[in-house]
C-alpha positions, 0 to 999 in steps of 0.5 A: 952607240946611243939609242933612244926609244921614244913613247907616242903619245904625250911625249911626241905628240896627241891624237886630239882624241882620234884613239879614244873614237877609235877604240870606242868604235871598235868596241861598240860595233862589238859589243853594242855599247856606248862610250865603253871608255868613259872614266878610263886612265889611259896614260902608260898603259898598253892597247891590249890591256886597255882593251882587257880591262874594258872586258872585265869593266863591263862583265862581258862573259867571253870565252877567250879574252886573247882572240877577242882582243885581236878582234878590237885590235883589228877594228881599232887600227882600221878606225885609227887610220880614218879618225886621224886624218880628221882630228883637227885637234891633233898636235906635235909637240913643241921641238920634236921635229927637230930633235927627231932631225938632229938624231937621225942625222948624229953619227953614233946614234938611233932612234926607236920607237917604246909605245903602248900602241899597237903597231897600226895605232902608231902608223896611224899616229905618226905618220899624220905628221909624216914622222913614221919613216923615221923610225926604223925599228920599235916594240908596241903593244901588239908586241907583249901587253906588260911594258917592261917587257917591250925593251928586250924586243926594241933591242932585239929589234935595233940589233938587227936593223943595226947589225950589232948586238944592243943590250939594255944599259945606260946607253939605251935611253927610254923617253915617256911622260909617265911613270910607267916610262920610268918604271920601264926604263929602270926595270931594264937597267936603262937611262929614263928620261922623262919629259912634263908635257901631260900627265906628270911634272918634270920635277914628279918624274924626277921623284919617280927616279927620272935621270933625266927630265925635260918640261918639253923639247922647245930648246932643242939644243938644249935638250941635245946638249942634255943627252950628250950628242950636241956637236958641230953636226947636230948644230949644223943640222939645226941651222941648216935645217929650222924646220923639218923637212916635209 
């Protein structure tokens, strides 16, 4: 079995900056200040943590960090749900679609979800492309803050949805655009496989120990024959079906 683990944003798709409006609403309702994220690198980094840091940014003296973050992160799902369906600047990446088709319909594979978002953040996301129903089962930011620490939760995850044990290993494939998604993978003794859609090169994620990398998913065949899983099912999959089902 082969189990694939995609990041949101950057390899699948981008918000078109409806999770930046999202977050700076979230934290001004709260604490009266504006454009709290300017200047911020959000590229791998975990909701939770974004929002800690913005705390210690702004010197905001808070007796419990943790209670006030699950007070943001209860906003910002909420703004989330209603930023997405207006951001006209929202894209799906090239091939995606397809290559989420010709998975989910490849005997010996799933596919997952690895994502710094917090659960209701990658509803929100997804499912405006109407992409949320096919994965099954995930880890978020909502999960644990540190992303090295989402694999063990994915596959626990996975083995249940699965009902068969899934340990880490190189058939647990962990796919992202950063190199906090290499890191993650191999921290957890899995394959990387990088894609060079936004924040690094397919040539610098290779650098960063990548085993696999991709400029992006436009040649879905390709990128199927690449994974090892492209067979007479996955090609019928993509001929019977060139564009994804709504």
């Amino acid at each position: 079995m082969k189990i694939f683990l995609f990041d949101i944003d950057g390899t699948i798709m981008l918000s078109g900056g409806a999770g930046l409006r999202a977050m700076e609403r979230a934290f001004e309702e709260r604490y009266r200040i504006p454009n709290s994220f300017a200047e911020f690198h959000f590229q791998g980094k975990v909701d939770p943590a974004i929002f800690r840091e913005a705390l210690v940014k702004h010197n905001l003296p808070v007796a419990d960090p943790d209670q006030e973050i699950r007070a943001l992160i209860t906003k910002y799902e909420q703004y989330i749900a209603e930023e997405m369906p207006r951001s006209t600047k929202a894209i799906l990446y090239p091939g995606v679609k397809e290559l989420i088709l010709a998975l989910t319909g490849c005997p010996g594979v799933s596919i997952g979800l690895l994502t710094g978002n917090v659960i209701g953040g990658a509803r929100a996301k997804l499912s405006h492309f109407d992409l949320w129903r096919y994965f099954p089962y995930g880890a978020f930011g909502s999960d644990e803050e540190i992303r090295s620490r989402l694999v063990p939760i994915a596959l626990e995850r996975a083995s249940r949805h699965l009902g068969t044990v899934v340990r880490p290993g190189r058939d647990v494939y962990i796919i992202g655009d950063t190199d906090r998604d290499i890191a993650t993978a191999k921290d957890n003794g899995c394959t990387a496989v990088g894609v060079g859609t936004l924040n690094f090169s397919a040539a610098r994620l290779a650098e960063l120990g990548a085993d696999i990398v991709f400029e992006n998913f436009a040649d879905t065949k390709r990128v199927l024959q690449t994974l090892g899983v492209a067979d007479e099912r996955t090609d019928r999959a993509l001929s019977e079906n060139p564009r994804f089902p709504a």
